[in-house]
C-alpha positions as CSV (number, residue, x, y, z in Angstrom):
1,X,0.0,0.0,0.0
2,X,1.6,3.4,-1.1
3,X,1.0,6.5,0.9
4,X,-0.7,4.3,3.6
5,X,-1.2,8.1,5.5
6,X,-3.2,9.3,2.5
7,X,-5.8,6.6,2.5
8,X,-8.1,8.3,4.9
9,X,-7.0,11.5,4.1
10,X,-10.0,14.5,3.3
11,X,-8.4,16.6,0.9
12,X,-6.2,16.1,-2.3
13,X,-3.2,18.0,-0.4
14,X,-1.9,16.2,2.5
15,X,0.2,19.0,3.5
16,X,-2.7,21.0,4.7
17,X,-3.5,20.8,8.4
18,X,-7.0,20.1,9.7
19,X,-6.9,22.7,12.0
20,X,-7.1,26.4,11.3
21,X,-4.5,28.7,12.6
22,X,-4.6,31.4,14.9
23,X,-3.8,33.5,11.8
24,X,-7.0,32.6,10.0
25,X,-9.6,32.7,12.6
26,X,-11.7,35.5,11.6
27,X,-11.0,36.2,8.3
28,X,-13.6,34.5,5.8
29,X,-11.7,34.8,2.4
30,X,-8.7,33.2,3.8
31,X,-10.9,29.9,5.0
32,X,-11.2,27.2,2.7
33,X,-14.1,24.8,2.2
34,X,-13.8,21.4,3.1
35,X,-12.6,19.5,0.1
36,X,-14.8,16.4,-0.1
37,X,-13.6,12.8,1.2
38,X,-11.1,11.1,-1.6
39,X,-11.6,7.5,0.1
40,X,-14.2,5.2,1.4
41,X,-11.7,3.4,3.4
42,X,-11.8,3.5,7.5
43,X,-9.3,2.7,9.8
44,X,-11.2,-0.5,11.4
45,X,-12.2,-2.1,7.7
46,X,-8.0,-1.3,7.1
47,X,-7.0,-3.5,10.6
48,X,-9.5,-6.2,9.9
49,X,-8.3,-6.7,6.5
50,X,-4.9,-6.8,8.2
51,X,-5.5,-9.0,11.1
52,X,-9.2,-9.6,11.5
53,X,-12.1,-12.4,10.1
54,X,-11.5,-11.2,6.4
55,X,-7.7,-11.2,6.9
56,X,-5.9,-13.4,4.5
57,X,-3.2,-16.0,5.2
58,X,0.5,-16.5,3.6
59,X,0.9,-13.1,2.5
60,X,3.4,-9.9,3.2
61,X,2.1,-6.3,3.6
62,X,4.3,-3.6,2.4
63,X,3.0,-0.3,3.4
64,X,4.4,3.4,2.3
65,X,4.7,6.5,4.3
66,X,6.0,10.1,3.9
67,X,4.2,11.3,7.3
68,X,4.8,8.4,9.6
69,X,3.7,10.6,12.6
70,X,0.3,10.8,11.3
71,X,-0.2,7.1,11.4
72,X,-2.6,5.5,14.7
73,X,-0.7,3.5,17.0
74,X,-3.4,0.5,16.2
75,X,-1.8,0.3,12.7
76,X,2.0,0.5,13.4
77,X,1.8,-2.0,16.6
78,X,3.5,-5.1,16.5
79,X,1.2,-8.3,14.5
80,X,0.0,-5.4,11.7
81,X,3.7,-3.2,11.2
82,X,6.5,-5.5,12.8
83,X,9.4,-4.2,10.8
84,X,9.7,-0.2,10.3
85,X,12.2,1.0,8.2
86,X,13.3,4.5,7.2
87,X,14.4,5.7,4.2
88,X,16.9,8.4,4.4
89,X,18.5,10.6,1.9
90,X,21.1,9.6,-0.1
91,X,24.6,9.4,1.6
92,X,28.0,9.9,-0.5
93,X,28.0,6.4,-0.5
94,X,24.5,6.0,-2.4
95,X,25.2,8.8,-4.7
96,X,28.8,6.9,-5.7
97,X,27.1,3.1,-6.5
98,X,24.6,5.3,-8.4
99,X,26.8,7.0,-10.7
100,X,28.5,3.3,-11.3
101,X,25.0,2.0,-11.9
102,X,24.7,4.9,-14.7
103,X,28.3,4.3,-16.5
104,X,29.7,1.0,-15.2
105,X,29.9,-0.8,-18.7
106,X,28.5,-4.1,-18.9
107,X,30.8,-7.0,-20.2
108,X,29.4,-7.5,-23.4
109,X,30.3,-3.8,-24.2
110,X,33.7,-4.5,-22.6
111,X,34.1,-6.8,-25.1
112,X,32.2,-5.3,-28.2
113,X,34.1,-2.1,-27.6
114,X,36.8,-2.9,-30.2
115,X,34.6,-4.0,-32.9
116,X,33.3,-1.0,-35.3
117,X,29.8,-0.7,-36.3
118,X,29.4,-1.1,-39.9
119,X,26.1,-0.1,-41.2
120,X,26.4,-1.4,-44.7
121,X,26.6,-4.8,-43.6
122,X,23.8,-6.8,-44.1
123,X,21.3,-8.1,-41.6
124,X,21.7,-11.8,-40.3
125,X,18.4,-14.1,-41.3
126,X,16.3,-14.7,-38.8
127,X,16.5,-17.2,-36.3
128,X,14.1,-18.3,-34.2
129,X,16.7,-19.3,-31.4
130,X,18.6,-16.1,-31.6
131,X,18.2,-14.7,-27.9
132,X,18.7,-10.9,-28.9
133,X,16.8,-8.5,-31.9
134,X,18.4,-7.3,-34.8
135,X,19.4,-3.2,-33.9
136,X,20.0,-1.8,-37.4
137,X,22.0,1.7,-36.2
138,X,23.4,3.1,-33.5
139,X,22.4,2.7,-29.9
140,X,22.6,5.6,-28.0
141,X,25.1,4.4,-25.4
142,X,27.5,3.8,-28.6
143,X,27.5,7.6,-29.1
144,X,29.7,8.3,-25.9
145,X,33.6,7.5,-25.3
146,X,34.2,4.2,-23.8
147,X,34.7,4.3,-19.7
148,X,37.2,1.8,-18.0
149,X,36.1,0.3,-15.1
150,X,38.9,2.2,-13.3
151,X,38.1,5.6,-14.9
152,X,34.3,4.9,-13.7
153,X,35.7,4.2,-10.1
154,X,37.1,7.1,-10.1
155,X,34.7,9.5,-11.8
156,X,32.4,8.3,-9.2
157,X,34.2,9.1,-6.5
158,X,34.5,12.8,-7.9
159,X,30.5,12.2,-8.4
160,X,30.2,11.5,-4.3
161,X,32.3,14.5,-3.3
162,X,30.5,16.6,-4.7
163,X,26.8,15.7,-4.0
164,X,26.3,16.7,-0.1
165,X,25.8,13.8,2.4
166,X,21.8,13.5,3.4
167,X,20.6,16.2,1.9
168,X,19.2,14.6,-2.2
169,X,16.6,12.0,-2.2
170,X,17.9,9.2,-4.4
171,X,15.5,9.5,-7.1
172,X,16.4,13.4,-7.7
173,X,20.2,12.3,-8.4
174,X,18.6,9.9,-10.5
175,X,16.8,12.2,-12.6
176,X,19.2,14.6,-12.3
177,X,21.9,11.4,-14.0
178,X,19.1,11.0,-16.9
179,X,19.8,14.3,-18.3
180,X,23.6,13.4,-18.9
181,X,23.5,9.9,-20.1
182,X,25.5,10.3,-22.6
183,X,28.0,12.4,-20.8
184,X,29.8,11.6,-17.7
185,X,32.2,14.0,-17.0
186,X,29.3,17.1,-17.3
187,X,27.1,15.2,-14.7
188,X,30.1,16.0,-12.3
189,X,31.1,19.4,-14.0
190,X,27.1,20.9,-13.7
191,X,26.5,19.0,-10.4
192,X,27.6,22.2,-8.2
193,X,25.0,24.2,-10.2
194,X,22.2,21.8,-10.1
195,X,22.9,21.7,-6.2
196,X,22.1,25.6,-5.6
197,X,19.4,25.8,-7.8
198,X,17.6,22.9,-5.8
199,X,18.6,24.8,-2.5
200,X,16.9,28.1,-3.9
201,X,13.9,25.9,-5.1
202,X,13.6,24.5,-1.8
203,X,14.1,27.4,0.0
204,X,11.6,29.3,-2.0
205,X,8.9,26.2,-1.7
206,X,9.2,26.3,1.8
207,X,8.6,30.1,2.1
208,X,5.9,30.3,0.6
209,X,4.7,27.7,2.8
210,X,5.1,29.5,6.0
211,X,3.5,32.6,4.6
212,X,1.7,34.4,7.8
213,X,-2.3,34.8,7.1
214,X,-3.6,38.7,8.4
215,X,-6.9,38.9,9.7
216,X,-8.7,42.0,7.5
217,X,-10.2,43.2,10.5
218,X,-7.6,43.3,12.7
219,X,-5.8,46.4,10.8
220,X,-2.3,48.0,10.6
221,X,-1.5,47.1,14.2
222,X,-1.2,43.4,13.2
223,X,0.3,43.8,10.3
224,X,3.5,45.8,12.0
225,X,3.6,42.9,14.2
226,X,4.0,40.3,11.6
227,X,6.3,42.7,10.2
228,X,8.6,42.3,12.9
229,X,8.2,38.7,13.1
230,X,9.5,38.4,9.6
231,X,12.2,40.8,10.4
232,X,13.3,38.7,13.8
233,X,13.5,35.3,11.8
C-alpha cells in the first residue's frame, strides 16, 4: 500500500492541516471549504483486512509512508507493522554506486568495444533461437567515449564529493543522472550548479509555505507585528 497516510485522508493536499491557525480565525476569504472525502476506506475495515475475520493467510504487507507521525498507533503496533524502516536521503555512498549503476559498462560492451559498427553490412536471417533482436543503427550508449572500469571508479568518486551527504533524495540524483546519459564528466562538471538551484527551489517552496495569514479586520496594528516577526527570523 503506497501512501498508507493518504488513504483516509479529506483533501487532495496532505500537506494542509486540519486545524485552522490562529492567523486565519476571523477572516472569511482566507478559510477554505472542506474539500470532499477522496476514500471510502476506515481505519477499522483497514485492521481487519490486516488481522481480522476477512484477513488473509501466507501473504506480506508492504505499506508506504511520507508522514509516519500521522499514522494511529493501532496500525503500526506489533502483528500489523512489525518491521519499520526508514528511508533516508542519499549518503555519498549511495550517490557513488549510483553513478556506477549509470556508466559502469557491462561485459558485453567490454568486449564489443573494439569492434566498429558497420552499417552497410547486411542483416543476419532470422532465427528463431537467436536470444537478442536485430538493432540496425546506433544505440545511444554507442554515441559516448568508452569508460574503464577504473576511470568509472574514479569518476564516481569525484561524483560522491561533490553531491552533499543527506541532503538529495535518491530518485532526484537519478533524474538529475538522466539528463547526462551520454556524458559523464558534465554530470560531475554541472552538479555544483544543479545543487544551488535545488537549494533556492527548496528554500523558496518552503517560504511560501510558512507565509503568515492577516486577519482584514484586525488592521495596521497586526500587520506591524507580523512585520517584525518576519524581520526577527
Amino acid at each position: 500500500m503506497e501512501d498508507i497516510d493518504a488513504a483516509f485522508s479529506q483533501t487532495m493536499n496532505r500537506e494542509e492541516d486540519n486545524e485552522t491557525s490562529p492567523a486565519q480565525v476571523g477572516n472569511q476569504e482566507n478559510r477554505r471549504k472542506p474539500a470532499l472525502s477522496t476514500s471510502r476506506i476506515t481505519l477499522s475495515g483497514l485492521l481487519n483486512a490486516l488481522d481480522g475475520v476477512g484477513a488473509q493467510e501466507g501473504r506480506i504487507l508492504f505499506a508506504t509512508t511520507n508522514k509516519y507521525s500521522a499514522l494511529d498507533p493501532a496500525l503500526c503496533r506489533p502483528g500489523r507493522m512489525d518491521i519499520h524502516v526508514e528511508f533516508k536521503l542519499a549518503s555519498k555512498y549511495q550517490a557513488r554506486e549510483l553513478y556506477r549503476c549509470f556508466y559502469f559498462p557491462s561485459v558485453e560492451e567490454e568486449g564489443d568495444s573494439a569492434k566498429p559498427v558497420d552499417e552497410k553490412a547486411p542483416l543476419p536471417e532470422k532465427n528463431s533461437s537467436s536470444p537478442k533482436p536485430v538493432v540496425n543503427g546506433h544505440s545511444h550508449r554507442s554515441r559516448t567515449r568508452k569508460l574503464l572500469p577504473t576511470e568509472v571508479d574514479v569518476l564516481a568518486a569525484q561524483f560522491a564529493d561533490v553531491i552533499p551527504e543527506r541532503e538529495f533524495s535518491m530518485a532526484s540524483l537519478q533524474g538529475y543522472l538522466m539528463t547526462f546519459k551520454i556524458r559523464p564528466e558534465e554530470a560531475i562538471k554541472d552538479a555544483p550548479a544543479w545543487i544551488e538551484k535545488e537549494r533556492a527551489e527548496k528554500l523558496k517552496h518552503d517560504k511560501a509555505a510558512h507565509i503568515p495569514v492577516v486577519p482584514a479586520s484586525d488592521g495596521a496594528s497586526v500587520d506591524q507585528s507580523v512585520k517584525e516577526d518576519v524581520e526577527k527570523k
